[in-house]
PDBQT receptor file of N, H, CA, C and O in Angstrom, charges set to zero:
ATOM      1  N   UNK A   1       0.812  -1.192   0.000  1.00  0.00    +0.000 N 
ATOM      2  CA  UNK A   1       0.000   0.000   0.000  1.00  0.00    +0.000 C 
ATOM      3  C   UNK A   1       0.862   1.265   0.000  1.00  0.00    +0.000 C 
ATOM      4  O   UNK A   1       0.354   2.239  -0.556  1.00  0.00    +0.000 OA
ATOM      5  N   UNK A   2       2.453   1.458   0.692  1.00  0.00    +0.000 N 
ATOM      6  H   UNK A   2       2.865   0.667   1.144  1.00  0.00    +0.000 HD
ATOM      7  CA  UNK A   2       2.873   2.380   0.632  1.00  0.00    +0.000 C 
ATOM      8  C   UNK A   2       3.671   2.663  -0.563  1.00  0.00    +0.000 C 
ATOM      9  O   UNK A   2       4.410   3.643  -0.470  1.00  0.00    +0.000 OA
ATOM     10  N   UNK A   3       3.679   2.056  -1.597  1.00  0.00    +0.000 N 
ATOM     11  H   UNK A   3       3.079   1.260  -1.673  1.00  0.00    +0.000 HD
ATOM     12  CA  UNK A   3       4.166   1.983  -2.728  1.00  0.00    +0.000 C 
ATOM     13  C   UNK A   3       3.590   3.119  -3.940  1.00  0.00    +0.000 C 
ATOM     14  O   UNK A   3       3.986   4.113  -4.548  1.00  0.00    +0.000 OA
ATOM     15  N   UNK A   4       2.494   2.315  -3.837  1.00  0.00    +0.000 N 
ATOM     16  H   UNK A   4       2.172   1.508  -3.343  1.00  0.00    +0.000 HD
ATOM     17  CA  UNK A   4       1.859   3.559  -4.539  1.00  0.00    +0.000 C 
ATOM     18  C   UNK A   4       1.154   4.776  -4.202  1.00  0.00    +0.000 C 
ATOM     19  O   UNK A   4       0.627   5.461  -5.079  1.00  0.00    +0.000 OA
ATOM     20  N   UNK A   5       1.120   5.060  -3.057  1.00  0.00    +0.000 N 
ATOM     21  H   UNK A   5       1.548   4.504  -2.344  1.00  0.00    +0.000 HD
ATOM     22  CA  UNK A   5       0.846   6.423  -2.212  1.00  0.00    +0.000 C 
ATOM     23  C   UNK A   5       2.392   7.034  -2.749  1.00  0.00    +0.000 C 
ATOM     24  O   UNK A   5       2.395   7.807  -3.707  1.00  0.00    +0.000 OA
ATOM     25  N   UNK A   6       3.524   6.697  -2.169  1.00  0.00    +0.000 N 
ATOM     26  H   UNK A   6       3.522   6.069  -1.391  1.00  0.00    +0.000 HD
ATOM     27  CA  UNK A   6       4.670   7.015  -3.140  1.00  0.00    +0.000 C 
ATOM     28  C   UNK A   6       5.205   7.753  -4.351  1.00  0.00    +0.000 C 
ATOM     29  O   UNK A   6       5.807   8.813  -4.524  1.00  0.00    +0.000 OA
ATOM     30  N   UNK A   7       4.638   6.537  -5.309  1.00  0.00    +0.000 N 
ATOM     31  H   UNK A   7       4.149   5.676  -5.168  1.00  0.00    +0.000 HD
ATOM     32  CA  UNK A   7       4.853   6.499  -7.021  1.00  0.00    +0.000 C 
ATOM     33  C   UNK A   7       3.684   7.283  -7.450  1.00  0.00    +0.000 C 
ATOM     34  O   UNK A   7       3.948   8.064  -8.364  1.00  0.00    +0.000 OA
ATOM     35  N   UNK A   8       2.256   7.291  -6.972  1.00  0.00    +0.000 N 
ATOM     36  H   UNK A   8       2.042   6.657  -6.229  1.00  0.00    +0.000 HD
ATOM     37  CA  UNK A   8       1.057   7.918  -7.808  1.00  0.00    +0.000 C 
ATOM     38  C   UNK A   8       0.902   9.255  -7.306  1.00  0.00    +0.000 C 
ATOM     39  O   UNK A   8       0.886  10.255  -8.023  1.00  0.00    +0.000 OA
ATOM     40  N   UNK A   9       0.767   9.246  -5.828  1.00  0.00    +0.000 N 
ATOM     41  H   UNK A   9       0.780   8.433  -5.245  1.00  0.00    +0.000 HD
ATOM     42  CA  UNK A   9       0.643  10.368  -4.642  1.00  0.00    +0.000 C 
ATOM     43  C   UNK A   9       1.482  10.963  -4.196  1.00  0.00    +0.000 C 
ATOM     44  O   UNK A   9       1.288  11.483  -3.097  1.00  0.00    +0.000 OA
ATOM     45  N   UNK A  10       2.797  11.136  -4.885  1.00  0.00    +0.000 N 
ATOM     46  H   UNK A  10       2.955  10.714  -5.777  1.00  0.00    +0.000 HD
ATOM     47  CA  UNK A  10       3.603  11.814  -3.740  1.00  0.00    +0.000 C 
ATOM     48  C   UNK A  10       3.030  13.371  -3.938  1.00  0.00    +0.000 C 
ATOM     49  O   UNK A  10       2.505  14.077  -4.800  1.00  0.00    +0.000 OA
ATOM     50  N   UNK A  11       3.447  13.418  -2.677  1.00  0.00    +0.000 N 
ATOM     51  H   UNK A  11       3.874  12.845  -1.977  1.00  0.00    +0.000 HD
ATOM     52  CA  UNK A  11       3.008  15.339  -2.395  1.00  0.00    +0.000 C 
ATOM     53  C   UNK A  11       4.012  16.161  -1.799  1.00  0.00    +0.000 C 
ATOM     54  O   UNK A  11       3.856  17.359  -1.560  1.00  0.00    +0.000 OA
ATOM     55  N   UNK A  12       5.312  15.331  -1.502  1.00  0.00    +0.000 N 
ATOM     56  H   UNK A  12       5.438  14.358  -1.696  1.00  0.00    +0.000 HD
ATOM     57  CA  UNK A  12       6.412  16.238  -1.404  1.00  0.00    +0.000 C 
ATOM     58  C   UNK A  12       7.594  15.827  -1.488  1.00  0.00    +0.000 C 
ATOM     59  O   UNK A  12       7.916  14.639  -1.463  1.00  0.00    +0.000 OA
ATOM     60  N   UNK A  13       8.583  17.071  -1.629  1.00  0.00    +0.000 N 
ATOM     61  H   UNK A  13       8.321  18.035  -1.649  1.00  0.00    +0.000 HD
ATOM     62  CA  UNK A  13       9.958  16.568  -2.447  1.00  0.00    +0.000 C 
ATOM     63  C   UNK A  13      10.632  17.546  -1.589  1.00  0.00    +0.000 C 
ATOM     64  O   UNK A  13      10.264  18.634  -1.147  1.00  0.00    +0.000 OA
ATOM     65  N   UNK A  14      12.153  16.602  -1.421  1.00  0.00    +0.000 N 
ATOM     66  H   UNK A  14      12.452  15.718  -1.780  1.00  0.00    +0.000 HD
ATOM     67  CA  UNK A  14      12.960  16.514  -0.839  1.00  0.00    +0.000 C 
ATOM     68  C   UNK A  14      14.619  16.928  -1.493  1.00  0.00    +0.000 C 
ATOM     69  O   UNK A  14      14.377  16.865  -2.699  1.00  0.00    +0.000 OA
ATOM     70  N   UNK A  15      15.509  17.150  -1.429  1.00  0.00    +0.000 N 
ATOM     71  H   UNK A  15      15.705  17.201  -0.450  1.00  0.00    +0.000 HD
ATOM     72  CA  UNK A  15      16.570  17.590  -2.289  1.00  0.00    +0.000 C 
ATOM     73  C   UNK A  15      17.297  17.335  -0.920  1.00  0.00    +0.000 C 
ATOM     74  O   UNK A  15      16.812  17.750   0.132  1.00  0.00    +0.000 OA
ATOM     75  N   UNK A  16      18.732  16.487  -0.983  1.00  0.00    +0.000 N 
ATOM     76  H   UNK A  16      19.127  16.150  -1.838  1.00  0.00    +0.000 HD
ATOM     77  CA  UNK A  16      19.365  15.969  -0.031  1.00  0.00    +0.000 C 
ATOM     78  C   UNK A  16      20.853  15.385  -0.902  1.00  0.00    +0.000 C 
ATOM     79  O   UNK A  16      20.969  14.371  -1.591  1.00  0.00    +0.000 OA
ATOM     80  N   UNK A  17      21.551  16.101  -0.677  1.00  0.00    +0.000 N 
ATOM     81  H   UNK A  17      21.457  16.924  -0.118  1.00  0.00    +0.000 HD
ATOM     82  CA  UNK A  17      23.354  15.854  -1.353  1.00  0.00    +0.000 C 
ATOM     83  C   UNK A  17      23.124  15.777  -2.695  1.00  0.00    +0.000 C 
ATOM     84  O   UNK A  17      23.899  14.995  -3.246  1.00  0.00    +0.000 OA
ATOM     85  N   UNK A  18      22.225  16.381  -3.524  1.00  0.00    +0.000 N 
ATOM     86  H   UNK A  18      21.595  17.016  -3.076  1.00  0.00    +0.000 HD
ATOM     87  CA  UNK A  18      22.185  16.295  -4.637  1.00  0.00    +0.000 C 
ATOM     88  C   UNK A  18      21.354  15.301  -5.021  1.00  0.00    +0.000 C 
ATOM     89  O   UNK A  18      21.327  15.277  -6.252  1.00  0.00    +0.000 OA
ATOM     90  N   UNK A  19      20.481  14.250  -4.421  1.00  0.00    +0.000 N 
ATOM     91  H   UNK A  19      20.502  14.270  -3.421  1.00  0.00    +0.000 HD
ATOM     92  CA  UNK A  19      20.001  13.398  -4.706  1.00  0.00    +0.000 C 
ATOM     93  C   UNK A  19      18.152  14.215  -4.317  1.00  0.00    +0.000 C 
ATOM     94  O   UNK A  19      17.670  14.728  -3.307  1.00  0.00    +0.000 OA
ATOM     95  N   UNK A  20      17.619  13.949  -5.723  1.00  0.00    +0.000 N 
ATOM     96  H   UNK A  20      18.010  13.533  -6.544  1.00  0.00    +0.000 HD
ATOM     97  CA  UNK A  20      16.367  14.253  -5.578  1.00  0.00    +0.000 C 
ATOM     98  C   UNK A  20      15.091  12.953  -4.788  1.00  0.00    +0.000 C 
ATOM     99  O   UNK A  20      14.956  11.791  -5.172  1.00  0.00    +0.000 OA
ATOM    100  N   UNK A  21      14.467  13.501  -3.861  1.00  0.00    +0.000 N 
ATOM    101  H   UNK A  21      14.576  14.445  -3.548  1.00  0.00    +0.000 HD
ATOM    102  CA  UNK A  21      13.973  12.443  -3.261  1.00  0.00    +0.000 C 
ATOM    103  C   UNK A  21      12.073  13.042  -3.496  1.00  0.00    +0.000 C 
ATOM    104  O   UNK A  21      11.812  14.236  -3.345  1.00  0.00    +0.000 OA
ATOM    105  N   UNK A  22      11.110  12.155  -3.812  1.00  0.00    +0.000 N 
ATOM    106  H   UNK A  22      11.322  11.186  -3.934  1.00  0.00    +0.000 HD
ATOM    107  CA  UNK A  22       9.711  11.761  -3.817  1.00  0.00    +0.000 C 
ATOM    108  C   UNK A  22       9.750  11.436  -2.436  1.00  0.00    +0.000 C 
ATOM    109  O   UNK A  22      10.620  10.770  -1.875  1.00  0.00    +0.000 OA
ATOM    110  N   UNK A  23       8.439  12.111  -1.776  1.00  0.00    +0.000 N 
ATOM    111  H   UNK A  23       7.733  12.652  -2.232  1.00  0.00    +0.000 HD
ATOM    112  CA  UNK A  23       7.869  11.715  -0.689  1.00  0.00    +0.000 C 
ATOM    113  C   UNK A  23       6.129  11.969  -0.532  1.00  0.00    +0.000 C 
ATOM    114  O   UNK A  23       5.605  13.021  -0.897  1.00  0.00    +0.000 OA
ATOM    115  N   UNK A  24       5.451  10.960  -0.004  1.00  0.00    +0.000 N 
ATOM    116  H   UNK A  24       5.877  10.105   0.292  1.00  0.00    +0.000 HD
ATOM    117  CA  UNK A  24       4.108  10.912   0.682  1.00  0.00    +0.000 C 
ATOM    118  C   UNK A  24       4.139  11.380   2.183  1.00  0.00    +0.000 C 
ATOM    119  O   UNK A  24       4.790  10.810   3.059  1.00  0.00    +0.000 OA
ATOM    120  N   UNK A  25       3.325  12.529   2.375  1.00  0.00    +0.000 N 
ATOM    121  H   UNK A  25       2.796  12.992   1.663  1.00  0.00    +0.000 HD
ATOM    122  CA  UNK A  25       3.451  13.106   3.317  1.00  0.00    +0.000 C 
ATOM    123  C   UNK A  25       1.790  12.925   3.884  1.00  0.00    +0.000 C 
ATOM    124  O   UNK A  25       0.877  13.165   3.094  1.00  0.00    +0.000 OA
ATOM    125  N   UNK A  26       1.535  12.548   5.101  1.00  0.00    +0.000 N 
ATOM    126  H   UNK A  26       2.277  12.353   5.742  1.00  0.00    +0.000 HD
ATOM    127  CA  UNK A  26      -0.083  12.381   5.750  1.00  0.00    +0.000 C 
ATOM    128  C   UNK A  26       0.437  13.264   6.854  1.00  0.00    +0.000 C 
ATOM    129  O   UNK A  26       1.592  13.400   7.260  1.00  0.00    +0.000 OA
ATOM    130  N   UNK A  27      -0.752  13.868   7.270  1.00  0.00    +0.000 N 
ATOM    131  H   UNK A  27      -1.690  13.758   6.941  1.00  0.00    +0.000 HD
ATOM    132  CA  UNK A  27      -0.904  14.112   8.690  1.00  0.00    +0.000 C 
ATOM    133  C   UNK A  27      -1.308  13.022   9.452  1.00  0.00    +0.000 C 
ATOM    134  O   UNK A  27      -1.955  12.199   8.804  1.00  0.00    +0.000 OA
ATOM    135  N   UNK A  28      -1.125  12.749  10.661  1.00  0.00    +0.000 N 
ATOM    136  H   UNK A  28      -0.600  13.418  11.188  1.00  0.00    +0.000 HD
ATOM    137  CA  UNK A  28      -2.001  11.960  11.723  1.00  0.00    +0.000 C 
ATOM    138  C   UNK A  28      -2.932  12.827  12.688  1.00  0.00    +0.000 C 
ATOM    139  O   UNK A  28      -3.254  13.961  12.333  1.00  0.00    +0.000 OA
ATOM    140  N   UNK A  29      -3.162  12.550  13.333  1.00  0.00    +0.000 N 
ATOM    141  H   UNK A  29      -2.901  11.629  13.622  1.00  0.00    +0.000 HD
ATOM    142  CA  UNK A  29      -3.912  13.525  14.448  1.00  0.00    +0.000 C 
ATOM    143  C   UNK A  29      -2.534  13.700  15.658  1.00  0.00    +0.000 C 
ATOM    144  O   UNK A  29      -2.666  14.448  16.626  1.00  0.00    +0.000 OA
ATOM    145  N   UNK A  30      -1.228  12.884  15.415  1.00  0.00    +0.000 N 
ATOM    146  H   UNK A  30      -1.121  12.276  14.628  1.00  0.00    +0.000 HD
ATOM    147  CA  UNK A  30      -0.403  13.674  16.689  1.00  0.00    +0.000 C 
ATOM    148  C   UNK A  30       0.737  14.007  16.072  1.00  0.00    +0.000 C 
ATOM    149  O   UNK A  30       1.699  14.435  16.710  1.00  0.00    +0.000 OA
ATOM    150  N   UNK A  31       0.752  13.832  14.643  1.00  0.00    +0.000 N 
ATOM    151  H   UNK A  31      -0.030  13.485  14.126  1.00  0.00    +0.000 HD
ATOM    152  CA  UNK A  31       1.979  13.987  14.089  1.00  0.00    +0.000 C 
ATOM    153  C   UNK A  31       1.931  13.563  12.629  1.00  0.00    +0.000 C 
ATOM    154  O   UNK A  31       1.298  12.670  12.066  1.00  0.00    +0.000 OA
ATOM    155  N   UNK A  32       3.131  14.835  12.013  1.00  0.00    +0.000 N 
ATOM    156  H   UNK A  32       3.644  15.560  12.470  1.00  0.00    +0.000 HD
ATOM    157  CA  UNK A  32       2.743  13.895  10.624  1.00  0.00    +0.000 C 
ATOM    158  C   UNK A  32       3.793  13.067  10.317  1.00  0.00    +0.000 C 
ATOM    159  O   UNK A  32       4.838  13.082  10.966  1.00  0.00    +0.000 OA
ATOM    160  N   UNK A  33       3.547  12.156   9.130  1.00  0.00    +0.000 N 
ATOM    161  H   UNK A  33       2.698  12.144   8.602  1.00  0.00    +0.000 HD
ATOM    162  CA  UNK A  33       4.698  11.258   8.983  1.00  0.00    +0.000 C 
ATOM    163  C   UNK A  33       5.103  10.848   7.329  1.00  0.00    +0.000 C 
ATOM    164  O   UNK A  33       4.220  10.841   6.470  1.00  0.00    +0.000 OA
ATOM    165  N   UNK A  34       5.921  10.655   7.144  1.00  0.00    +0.000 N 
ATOM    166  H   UNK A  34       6.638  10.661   7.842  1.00  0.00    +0.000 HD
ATOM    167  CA  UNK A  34       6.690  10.809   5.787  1.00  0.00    +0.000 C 
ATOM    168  C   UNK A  34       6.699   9.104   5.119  1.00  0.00    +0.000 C 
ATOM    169  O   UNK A  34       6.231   8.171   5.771  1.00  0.00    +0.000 OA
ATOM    170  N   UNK A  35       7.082   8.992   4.254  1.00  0.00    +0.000 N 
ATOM    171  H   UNK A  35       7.462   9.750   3.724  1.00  0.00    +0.000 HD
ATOM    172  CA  UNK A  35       6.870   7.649   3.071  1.00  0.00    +0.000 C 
ATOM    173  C   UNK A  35       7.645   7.915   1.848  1.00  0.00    +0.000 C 
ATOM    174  O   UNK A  35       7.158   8.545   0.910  1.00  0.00    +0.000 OA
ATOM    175  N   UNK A  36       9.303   7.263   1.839  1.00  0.00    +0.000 N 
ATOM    176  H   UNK A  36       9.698   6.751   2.602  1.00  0.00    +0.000 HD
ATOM    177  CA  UNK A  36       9.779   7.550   0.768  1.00  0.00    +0.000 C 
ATOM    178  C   UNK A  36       9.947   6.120   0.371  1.00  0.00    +0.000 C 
ATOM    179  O   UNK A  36       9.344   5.228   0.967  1.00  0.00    +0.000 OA
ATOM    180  N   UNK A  37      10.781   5.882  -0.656  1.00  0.00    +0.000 N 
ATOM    181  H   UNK A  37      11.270   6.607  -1.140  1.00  0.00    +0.000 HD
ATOM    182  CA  UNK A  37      11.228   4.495  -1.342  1.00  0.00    +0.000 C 
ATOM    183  C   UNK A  37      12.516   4.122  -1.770  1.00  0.00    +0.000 C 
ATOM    184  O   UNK A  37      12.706   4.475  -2.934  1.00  0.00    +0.000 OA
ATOM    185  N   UNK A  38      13.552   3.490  -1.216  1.00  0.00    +0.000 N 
ATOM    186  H   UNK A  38      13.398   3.204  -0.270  1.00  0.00    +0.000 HD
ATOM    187  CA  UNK A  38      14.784   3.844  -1.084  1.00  0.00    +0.000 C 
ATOM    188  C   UNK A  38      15.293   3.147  -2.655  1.00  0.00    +0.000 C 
ATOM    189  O   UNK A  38      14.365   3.181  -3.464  1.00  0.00    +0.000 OA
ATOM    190  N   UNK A  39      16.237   2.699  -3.060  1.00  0.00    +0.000 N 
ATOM    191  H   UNK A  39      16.990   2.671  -2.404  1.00  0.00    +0.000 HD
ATOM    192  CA  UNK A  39      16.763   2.503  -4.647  1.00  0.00    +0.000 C 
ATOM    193  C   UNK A  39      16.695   0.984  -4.466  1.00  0.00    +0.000 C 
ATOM    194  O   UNK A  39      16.657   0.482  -5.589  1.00  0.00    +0.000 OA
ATOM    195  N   UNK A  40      16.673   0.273  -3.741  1.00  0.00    +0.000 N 
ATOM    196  H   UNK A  40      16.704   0.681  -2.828  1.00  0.00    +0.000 HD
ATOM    197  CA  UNK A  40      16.163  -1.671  -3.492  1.00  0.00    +0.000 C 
ATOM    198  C   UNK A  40      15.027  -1.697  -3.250  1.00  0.00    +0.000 C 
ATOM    199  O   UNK A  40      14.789  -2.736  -2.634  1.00  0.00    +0.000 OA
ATOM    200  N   UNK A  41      13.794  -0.869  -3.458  1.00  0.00    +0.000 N 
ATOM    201  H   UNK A  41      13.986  -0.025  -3.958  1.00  0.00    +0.000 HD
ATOM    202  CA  UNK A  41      12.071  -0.422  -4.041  1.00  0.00    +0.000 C 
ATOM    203  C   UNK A  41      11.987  -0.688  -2.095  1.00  0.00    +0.000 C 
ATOM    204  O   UNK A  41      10.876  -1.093  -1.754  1.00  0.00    +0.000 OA
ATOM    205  N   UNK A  42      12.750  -0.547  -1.204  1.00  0.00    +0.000 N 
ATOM    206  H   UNK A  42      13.653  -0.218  -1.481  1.00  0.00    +0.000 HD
ATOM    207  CA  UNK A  42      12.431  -0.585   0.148  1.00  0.00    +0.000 C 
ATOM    208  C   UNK A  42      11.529   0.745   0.329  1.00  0.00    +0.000 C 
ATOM    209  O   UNK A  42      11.628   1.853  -0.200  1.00  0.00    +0.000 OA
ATOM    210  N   UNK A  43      10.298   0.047   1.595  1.00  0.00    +0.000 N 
ATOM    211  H   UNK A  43      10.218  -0.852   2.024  1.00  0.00    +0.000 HD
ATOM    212  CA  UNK A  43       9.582   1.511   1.805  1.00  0.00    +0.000 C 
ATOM    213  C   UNK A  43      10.317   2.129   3.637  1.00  0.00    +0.000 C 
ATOM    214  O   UNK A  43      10.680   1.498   4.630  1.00  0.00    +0.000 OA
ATOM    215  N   UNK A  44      10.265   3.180   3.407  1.00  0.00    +0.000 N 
ATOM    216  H   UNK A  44       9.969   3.693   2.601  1.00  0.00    +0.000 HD
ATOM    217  CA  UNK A  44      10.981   4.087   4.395  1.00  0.00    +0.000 C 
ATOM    218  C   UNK A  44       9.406   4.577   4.736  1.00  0.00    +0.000 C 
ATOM    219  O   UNK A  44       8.541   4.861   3.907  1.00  0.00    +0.000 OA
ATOM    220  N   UNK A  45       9.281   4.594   6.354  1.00  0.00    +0.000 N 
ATOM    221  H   UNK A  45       9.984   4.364   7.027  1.00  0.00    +0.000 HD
ATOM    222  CA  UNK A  45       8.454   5.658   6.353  1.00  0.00    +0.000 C 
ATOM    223  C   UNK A  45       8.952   5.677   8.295  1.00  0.00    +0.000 C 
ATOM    224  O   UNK A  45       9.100   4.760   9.103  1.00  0.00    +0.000 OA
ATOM    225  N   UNK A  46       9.081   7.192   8.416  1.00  0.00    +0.000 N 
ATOM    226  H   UNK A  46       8.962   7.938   7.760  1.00  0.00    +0.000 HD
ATOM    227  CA  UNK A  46       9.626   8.018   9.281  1.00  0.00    +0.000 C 
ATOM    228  C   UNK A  46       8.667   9.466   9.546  1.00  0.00    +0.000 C 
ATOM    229  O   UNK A  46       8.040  10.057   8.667  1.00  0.00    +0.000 OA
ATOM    230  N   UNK A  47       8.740   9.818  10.887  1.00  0.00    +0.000 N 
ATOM    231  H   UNK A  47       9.250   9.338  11.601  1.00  0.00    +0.000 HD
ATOM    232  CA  UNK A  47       8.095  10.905  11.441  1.00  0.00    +0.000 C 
ATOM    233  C   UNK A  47       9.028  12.621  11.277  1.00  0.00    +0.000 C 
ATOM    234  O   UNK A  47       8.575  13.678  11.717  1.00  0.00    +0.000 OA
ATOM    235  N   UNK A  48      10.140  12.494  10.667  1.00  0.00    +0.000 N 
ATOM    236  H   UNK A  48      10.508  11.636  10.309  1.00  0.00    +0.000 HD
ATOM    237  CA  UNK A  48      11.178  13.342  10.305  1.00  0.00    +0.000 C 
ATOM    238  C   UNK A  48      11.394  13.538   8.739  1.00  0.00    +0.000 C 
ATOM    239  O   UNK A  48      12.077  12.703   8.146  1.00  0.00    +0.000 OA
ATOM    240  N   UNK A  49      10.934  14.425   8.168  1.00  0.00    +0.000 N 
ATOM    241  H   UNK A  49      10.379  15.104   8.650  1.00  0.00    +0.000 HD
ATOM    242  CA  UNK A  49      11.049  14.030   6.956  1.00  0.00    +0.000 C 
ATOM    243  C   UNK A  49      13.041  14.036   6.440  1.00  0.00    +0.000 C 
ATOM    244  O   UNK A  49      13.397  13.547   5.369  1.00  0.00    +0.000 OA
ATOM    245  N   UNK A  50      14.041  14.665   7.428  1.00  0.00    +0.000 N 
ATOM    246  H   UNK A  50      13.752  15.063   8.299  1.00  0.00    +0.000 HD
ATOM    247  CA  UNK A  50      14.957  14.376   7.238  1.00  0.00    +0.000 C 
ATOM    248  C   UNK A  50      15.503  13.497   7.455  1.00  0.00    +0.000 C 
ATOM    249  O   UNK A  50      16.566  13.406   6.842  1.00  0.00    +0.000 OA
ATOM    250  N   UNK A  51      15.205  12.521   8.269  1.00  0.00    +0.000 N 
ATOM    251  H   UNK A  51      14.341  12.594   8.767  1.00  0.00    +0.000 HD
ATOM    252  CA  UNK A  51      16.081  11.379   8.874  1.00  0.00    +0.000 C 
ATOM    253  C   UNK A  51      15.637  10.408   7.494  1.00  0.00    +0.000 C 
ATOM    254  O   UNK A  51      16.376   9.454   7.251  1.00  0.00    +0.000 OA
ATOM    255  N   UNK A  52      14.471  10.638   6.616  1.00  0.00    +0.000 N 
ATOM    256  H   UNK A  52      13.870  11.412   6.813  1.00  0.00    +0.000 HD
ATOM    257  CA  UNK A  52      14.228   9.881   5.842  1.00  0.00    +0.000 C 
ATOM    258  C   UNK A  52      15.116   9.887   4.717  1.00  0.00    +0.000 C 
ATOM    259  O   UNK A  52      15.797   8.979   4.240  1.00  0.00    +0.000 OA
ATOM    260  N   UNK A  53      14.964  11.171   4.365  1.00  0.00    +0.000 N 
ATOM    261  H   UNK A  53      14.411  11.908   4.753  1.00  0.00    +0.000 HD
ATOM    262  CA  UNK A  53      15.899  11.283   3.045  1.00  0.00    +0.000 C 
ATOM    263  C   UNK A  53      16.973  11.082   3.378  1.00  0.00    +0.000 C 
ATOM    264  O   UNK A  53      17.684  10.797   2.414  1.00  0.00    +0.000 OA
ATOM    265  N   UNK A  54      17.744  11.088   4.796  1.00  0.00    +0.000 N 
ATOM    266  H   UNK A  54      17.166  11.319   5.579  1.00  0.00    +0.000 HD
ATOM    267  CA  UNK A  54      19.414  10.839   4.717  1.00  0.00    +0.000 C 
ATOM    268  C   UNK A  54      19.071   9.505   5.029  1.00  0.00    +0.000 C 
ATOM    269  O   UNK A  54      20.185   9.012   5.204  1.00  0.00    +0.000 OA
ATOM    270  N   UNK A  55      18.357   8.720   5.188  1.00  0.00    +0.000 N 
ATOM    271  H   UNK A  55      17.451   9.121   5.045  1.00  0.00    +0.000 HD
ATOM    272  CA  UNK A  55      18.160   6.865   5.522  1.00  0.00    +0.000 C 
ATOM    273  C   UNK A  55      17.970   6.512   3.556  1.00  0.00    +0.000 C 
ATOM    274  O   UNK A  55      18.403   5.466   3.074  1.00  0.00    +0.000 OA
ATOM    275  N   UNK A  56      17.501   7.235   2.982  1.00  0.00    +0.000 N 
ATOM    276  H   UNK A  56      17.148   8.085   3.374  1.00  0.00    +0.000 HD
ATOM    277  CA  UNK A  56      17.750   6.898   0.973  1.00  0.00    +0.000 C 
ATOM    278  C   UNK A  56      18.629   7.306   1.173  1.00  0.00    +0.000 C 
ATOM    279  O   UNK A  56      19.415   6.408   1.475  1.00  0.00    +0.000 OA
ATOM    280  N   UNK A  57      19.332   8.800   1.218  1.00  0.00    +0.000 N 
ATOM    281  H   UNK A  57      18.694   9.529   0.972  1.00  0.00    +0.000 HD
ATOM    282  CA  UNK A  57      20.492   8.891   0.661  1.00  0.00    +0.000 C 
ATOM    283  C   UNK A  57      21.728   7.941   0.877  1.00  0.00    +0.000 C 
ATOM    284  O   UNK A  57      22.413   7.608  -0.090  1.00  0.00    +0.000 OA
ATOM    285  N   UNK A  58      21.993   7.530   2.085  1.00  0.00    +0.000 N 
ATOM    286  H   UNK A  58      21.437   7.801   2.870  1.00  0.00    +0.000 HD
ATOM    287  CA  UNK A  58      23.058   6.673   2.312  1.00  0.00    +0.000 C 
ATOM    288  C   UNK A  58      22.705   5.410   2.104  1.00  0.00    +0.000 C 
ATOM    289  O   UNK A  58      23.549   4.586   2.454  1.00  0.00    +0.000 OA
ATOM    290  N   UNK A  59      21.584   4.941   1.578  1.00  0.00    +0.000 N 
ATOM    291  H   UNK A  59      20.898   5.611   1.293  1.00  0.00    +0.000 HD
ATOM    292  CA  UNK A  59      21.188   3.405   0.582  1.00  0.00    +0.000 C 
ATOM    293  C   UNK A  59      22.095   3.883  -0.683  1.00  0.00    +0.000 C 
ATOM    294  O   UNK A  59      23.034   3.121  -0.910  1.00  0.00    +0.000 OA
ATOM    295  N   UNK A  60      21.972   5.115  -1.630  1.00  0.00    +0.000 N 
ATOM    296  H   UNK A  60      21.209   5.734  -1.446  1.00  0.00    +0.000 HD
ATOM    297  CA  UNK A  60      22.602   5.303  -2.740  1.00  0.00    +0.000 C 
ATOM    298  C   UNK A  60      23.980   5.380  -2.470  1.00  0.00    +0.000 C 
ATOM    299  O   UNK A  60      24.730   4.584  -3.034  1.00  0.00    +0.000 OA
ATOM    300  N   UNK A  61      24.470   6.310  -1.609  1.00  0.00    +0.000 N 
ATOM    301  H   UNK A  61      23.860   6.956  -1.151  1.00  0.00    +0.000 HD
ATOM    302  CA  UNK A  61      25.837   6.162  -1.525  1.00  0.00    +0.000 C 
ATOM    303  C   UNK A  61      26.175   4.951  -1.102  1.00  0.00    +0.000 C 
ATOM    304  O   UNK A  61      27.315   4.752  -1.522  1.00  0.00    +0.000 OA
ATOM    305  N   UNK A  62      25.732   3.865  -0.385  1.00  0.00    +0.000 N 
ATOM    306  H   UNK A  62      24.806   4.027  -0.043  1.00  0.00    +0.000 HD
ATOM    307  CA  UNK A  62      25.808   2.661  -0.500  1.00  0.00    +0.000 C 
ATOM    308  C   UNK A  62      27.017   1.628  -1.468  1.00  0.00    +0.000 C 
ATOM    309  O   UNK A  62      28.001   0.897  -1.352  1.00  0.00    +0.000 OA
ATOM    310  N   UNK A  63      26.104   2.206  -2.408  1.00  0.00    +0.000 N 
ATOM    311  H   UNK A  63      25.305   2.799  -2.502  1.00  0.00    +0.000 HD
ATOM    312  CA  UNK A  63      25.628   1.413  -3.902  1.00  0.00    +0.000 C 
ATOM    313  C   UNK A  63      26.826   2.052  -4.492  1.00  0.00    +0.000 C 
ATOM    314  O   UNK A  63      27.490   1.054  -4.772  1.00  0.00    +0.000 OA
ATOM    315  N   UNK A  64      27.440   2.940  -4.814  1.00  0.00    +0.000 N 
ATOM    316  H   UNK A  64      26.901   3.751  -4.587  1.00  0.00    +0.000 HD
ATOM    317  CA  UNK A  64      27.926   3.947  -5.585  1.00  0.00    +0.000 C 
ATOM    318  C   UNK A  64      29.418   3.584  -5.684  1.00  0.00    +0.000 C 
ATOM    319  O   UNK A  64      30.186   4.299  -6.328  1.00  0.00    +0.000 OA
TER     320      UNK A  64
């Protein structure tokens, strides 16, 4: 399910070491919380929308 909230829905974007990042952003009623998709189609989803994008970014630098 968080896949394509992701890929169809994203509603916000992220820019982190040069690496452009897609994100699904919800509110909750105590907090909102973030939904990205790291480069091994892993779903990330975190209450920080930064801790997210640097949890993709260092999957890519990973890889690199």
């Amino acid at each position: 399910m968080a896949t394509p909230l992701v890929k169809e829905k994203h509603n916000t974007e992220i820019s982190r070491n040069g690496y452009f990042i897609v994100m699904y952003q919800k509110e909750l009623l105590h907090e909102p919380y973030f939904i990205a998709i790291n480069n091994r189609g892993q779903v990330i989803i975190g209450s920080n929308k930064k801790m997210v994008a640097m949890y993709v970014v260092g999957e890519l630098e990973g890889l690199i």
